[in-house]
DRENPA-3360 file (N, C-alpha, C; in nm, 2 decimals, always signed):
BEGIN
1 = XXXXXXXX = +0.08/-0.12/+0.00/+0.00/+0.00/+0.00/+0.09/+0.12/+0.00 ~ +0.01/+0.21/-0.05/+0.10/+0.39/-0.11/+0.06/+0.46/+0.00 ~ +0.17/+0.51/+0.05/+0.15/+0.62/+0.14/+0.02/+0.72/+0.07 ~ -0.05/+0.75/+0.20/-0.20/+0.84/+0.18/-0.10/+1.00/+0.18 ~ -0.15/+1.06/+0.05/-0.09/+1.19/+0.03/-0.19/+1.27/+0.14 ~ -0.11/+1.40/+0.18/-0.26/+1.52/+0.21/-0.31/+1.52/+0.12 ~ -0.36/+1.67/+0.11/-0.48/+1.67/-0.04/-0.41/+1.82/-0.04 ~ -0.38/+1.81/-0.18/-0.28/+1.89/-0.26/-0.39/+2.08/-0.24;
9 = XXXXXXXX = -0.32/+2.11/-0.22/-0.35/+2.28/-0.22/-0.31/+2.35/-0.34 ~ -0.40/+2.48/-0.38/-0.39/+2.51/-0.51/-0.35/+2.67/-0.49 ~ -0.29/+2.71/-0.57/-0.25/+2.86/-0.56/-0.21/+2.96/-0.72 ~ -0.22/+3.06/-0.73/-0.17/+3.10/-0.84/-0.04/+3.14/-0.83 ~ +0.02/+3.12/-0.99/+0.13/+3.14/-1.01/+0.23/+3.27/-0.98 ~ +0.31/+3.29/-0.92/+0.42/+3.44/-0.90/+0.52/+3.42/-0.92 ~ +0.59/+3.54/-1.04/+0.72/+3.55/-1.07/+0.85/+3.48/-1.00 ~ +0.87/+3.42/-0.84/+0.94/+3.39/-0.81/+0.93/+3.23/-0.78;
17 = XXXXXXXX = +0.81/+3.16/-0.84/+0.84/+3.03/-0.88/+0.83/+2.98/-0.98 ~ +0.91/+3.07/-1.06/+0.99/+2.98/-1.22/+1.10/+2.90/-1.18 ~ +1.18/+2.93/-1.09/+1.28/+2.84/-1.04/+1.23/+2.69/-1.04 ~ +1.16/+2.67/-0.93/+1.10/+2.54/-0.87/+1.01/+2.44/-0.96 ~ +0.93/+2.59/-1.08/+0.86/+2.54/-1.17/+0.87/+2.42/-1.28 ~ +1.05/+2.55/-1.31/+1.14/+2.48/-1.39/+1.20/+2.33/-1.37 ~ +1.23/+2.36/-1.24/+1.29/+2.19/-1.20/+1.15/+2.09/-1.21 ~ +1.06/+2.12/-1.17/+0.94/+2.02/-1.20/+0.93/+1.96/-1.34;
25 = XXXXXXXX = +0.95/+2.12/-1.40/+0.89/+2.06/-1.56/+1.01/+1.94/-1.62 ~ +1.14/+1.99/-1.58/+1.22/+1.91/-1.58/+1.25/+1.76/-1.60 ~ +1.24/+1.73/-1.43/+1.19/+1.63/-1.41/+1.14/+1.51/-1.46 ~ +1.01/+1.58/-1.45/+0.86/+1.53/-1.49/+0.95/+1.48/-1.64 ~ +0.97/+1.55/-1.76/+0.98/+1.54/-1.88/+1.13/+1.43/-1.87 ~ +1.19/+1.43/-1.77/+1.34/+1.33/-1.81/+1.26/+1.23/-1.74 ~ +1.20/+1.19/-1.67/+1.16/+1.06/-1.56/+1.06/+0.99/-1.61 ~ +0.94/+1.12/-1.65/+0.80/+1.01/-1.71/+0.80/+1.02/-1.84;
33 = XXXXXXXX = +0.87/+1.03/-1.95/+0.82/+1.07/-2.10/+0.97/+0.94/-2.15 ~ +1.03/+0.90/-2.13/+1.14/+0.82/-2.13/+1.06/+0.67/-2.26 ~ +0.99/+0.62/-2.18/+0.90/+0.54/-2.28/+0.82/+0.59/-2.40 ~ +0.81/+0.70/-2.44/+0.80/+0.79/-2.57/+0.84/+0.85/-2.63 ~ +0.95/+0.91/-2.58/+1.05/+1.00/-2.63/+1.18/+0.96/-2.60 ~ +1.24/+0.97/-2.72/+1.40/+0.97/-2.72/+1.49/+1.05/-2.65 ~ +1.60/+1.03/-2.57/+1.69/+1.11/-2.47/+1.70/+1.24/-2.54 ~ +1.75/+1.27/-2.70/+1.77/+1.36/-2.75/+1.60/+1.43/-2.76;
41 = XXXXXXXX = +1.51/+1.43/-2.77/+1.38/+1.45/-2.79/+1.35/+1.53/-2.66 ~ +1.38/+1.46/-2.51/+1.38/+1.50/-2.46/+1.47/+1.62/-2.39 ~ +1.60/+1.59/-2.40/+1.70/+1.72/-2.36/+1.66/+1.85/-2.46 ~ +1.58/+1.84/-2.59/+1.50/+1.95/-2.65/+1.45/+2.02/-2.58 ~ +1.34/+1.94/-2.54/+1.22/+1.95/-2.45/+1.24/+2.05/-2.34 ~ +1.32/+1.97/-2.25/+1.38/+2.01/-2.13/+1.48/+2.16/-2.14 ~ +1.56/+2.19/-2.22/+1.62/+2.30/-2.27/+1.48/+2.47/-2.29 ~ +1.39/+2.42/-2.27/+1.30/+2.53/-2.27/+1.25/+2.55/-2.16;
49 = XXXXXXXX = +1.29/+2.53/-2.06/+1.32/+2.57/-1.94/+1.45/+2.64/-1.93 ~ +1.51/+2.67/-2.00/+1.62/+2.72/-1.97/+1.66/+2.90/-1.96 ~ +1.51/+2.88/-2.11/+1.50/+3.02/-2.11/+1.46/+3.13/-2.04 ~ +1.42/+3.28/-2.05/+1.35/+3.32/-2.04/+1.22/+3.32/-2.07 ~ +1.20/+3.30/-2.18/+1.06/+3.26/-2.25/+0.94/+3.17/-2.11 ~ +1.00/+3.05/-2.04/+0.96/+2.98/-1.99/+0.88/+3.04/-1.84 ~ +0.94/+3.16/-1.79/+0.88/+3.22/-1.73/+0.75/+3.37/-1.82 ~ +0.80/+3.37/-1.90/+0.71/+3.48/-1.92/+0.59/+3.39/-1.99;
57 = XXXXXXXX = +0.58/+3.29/-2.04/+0.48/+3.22/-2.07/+0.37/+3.17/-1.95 ~ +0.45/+3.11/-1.81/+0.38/+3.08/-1.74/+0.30/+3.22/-1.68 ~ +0.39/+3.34/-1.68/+0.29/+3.45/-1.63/+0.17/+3.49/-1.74 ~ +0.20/+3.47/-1.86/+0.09/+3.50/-1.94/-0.01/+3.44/-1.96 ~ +0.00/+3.31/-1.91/-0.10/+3.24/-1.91/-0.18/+3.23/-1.79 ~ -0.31/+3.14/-1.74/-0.35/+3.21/-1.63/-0.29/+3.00/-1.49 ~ -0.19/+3.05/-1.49/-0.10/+2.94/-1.40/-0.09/+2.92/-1.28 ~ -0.18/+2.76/-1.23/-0.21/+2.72/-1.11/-0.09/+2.63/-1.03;
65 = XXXXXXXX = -0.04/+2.65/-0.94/+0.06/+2.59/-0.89/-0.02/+2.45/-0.77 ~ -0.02/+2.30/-0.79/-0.03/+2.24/-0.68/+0.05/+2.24/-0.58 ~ +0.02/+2.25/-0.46/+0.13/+2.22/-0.34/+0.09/+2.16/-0.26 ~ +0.18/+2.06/-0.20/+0.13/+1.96/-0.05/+0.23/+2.01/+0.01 ~ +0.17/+2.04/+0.14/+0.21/+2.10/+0.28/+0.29/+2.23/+0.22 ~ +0.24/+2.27/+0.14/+0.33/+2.43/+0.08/+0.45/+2.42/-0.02 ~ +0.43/+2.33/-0.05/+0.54/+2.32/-0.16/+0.53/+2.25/-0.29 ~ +0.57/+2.36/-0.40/+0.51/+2.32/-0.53/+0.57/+2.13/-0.57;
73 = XXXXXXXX = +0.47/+2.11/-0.65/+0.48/+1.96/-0.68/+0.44/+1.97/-0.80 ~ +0.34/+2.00/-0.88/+0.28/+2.05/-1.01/+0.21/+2.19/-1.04 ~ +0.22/+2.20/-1.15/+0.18/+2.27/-1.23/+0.11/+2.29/-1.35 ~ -0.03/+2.38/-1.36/-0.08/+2.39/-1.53/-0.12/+2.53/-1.54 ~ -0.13/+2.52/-1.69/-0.15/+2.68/-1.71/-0.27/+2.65/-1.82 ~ -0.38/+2.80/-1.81/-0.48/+2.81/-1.90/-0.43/+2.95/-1.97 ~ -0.44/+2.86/-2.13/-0.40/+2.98/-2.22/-0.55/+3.02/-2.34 ~ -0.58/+3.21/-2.29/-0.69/+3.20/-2.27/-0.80/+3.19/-2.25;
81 = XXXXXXXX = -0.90/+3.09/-2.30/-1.03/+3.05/-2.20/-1.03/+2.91/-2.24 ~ -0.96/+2.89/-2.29/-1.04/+2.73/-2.37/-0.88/+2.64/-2.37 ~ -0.75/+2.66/-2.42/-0.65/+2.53/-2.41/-0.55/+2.55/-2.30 ~ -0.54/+2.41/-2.25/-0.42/+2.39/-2.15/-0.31/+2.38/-2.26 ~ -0.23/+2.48/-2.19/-0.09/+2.53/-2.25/-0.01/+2.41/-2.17 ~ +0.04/+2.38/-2.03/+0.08/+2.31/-1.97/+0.05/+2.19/-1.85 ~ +0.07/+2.11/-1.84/+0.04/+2.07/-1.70/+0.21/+1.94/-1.70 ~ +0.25/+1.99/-1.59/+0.36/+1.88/-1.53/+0.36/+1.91/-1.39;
89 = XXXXXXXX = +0.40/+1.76/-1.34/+0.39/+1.68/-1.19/+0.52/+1.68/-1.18 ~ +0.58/+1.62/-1.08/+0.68/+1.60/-1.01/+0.66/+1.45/-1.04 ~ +0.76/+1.38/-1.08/+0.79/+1.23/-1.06/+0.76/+1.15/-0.92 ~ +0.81/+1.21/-0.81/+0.77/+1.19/-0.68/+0.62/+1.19/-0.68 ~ +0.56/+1.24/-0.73/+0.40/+1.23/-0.68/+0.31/+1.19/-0.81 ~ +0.39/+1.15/-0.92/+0.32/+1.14/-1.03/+0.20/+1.00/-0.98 ~ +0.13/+0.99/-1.04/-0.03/+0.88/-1.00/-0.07/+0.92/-0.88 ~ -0.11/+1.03/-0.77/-0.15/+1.10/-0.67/-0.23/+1.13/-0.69;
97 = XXXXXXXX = -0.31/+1.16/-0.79/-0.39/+1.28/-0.81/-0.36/+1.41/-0.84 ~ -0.23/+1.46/-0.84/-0.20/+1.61/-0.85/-0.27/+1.65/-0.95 ~ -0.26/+1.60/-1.10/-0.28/+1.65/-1.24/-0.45/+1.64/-1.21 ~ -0.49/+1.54/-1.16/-0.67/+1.53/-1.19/-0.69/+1.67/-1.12 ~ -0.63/+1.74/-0.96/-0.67/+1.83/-0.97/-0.65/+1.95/-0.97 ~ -0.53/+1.95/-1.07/-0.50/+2.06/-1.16/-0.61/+2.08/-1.28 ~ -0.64/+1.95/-1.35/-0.73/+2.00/-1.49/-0.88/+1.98/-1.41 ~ -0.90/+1.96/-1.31/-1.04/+1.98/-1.24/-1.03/+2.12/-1.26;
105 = XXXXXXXX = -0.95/+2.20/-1.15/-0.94/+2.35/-1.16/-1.00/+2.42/-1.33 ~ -0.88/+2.39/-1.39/-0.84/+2.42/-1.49/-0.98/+2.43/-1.60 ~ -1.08/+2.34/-1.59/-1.21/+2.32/-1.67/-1.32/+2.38/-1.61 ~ -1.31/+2.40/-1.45/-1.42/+2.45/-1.35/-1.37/+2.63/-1.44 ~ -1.28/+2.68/-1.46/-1.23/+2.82/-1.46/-1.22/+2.85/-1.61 ~ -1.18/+2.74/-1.71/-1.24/+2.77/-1.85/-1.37/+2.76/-1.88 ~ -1.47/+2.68/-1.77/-1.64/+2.71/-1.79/-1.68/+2.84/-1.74 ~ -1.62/+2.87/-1.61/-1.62/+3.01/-1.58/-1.59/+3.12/-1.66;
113 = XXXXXXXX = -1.52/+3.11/-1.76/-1.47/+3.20/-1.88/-1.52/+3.17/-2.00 ~ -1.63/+3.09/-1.96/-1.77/+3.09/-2.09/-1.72/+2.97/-2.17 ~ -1.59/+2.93/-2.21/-1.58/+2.83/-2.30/-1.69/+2.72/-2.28 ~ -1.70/+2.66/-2.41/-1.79/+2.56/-2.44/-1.72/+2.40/-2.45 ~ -1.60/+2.42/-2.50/-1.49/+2.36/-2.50/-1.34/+2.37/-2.43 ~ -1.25/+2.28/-2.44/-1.15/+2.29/-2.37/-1.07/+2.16/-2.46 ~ -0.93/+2.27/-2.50/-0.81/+2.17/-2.60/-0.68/+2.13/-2.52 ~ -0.65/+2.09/-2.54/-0.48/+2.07/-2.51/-0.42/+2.00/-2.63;
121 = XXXXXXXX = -0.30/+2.01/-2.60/-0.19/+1.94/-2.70/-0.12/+1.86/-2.64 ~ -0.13/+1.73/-2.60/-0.10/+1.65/-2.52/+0.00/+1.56/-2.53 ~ +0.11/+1.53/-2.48/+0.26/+1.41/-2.52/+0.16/+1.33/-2.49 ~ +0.22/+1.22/-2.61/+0.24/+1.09/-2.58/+0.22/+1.03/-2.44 ~ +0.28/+1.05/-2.35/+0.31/+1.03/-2.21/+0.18/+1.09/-2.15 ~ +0.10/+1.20/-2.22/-0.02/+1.24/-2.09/-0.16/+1.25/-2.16 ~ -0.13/+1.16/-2.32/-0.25/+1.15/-2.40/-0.39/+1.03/-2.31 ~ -0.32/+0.91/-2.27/-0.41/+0.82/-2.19/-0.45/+0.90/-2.07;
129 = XXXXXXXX = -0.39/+1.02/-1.99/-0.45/+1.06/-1.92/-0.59/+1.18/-1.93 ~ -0.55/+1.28/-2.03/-0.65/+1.30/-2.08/-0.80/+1.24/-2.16 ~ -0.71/+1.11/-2.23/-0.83/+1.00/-2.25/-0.93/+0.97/-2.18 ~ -0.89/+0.93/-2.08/-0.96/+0.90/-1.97/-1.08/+0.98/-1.92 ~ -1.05/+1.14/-1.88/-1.10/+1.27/-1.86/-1.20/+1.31/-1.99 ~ -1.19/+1.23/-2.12/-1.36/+1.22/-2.18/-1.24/+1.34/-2.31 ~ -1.11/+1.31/-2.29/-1.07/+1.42/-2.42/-1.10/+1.34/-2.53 ~ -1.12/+1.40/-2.63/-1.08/+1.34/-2.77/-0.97/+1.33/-2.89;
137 = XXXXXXXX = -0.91/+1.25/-2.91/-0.84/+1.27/-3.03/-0.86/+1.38/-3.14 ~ -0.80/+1.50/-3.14/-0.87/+1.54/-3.27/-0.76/+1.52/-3.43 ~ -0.65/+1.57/-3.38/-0.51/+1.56/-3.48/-0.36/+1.52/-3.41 ~ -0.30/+1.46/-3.49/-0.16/+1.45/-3.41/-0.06/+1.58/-3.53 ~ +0.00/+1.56/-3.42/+0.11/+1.71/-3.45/+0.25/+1.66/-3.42 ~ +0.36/+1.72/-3.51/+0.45/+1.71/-3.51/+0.53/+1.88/-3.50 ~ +0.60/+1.88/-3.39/+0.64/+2.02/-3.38/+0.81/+2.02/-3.34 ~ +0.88/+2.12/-3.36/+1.00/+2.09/-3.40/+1.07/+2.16/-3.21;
145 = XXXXXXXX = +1.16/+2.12/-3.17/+1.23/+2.20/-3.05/+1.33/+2.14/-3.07 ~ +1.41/+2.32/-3.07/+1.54/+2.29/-3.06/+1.60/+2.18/-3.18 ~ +1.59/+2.21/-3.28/+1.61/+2.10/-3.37/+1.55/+1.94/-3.35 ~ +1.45/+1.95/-3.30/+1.44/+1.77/-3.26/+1.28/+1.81/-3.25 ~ +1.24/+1.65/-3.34/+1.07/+1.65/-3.38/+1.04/+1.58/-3.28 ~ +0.90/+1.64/-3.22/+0.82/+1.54/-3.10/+0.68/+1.57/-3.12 ~ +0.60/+1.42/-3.14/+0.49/+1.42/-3.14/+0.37/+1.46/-3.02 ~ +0.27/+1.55/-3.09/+0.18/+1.54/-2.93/+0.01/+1.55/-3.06;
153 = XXXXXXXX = -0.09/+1.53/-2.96/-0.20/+1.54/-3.05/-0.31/+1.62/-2.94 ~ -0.33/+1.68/-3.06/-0.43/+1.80/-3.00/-0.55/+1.69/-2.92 ~ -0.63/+1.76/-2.82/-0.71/+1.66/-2.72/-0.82/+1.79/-2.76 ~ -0.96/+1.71/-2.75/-1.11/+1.85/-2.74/-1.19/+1.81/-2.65 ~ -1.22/+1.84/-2.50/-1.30/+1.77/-2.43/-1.43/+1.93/-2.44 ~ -1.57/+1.83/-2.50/-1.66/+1.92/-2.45/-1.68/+1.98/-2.28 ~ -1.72/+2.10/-2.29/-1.75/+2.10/-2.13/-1.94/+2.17/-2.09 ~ -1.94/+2.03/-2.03/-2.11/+2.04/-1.99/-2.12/+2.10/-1.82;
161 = XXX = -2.25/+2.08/-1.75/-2.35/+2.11/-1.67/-2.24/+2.08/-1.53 ~ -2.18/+1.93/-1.58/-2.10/+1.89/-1.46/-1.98/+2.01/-1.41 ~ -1.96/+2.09/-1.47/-1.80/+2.11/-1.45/-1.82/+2.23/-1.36;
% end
């Protein structure tokens, strides 16, 4: 049996956790994406965290940080009203529940912003998870970082009465 987590706490994102964010996204992308992507595919990936870009994206978008007992573990961001731009866990807590209630949030506050729908572009690695959550397949996409191709396919989950 798995240690019983608390129940993760939600907060918005501030300029001074791109640091912590970044090691997450990190992480998460060298530890769980390994069975889909290639080491080189990956150090792409992971290299956009390096930037600045990587912070000013997370402020532009509207970015929820998970935390148990106060300290970040994941992260997702809503870009505009309708697509998840991001969502990464910590390896340490991945299968917890963090992400379910990250994109709980994330759908309760794109219904609240009128959308009728809700997209993501989802890896390989977080396509069965959104599956699950009633997304749909709509296209796969091939997009280039850093010189190196990685697949993700766009996800469309309607959003009804429930959310």
């Amino acid at each position: 049996m798995g240690q019983t987590l608390p129940k993760p706490g939600l907060r918005p994102f501030l300029p001074d956790d791109v640091p912590v964010l970044a090691a997450i996204f990190t992480a998460s992308i060298e530890e769980l994406t390994a069975d889909d992507y290639s080491e080189a595919q990956q150090r792409a990936w992971m290299e956009a965290a390096e930037d600045e870009e990587f912070g000013k994206r997370l402020a532009a978008d509207l970015t929820l940080i998970a935390t148990l007992e106060g300290s970040p573990v994941g992260f997702a961001s809503l870009r505009g009203a309708d697509h998840i731009r991001m969502l990464y866990v910590h390896p340490a807590v991945s299968g917890q529940g963090i992400a379910t209630v990250l994109v709980d949030a994330l759908e309760k506050l794109a219904g609240g912003r009128g959308a009728a729908a809700l997209t993501v572009d989802a890896s390989d690695t977080a396509q069965g998870f959104f599956a699950k959550r009633d997304y749909v397949a709509m296209q796969r996409n091939s997009i280039t970082i850093n010189d190196e191709w990685l697949a993700n396919t766009t996800m469309k989950k309607t959003l009804g009465a429930s959310q």
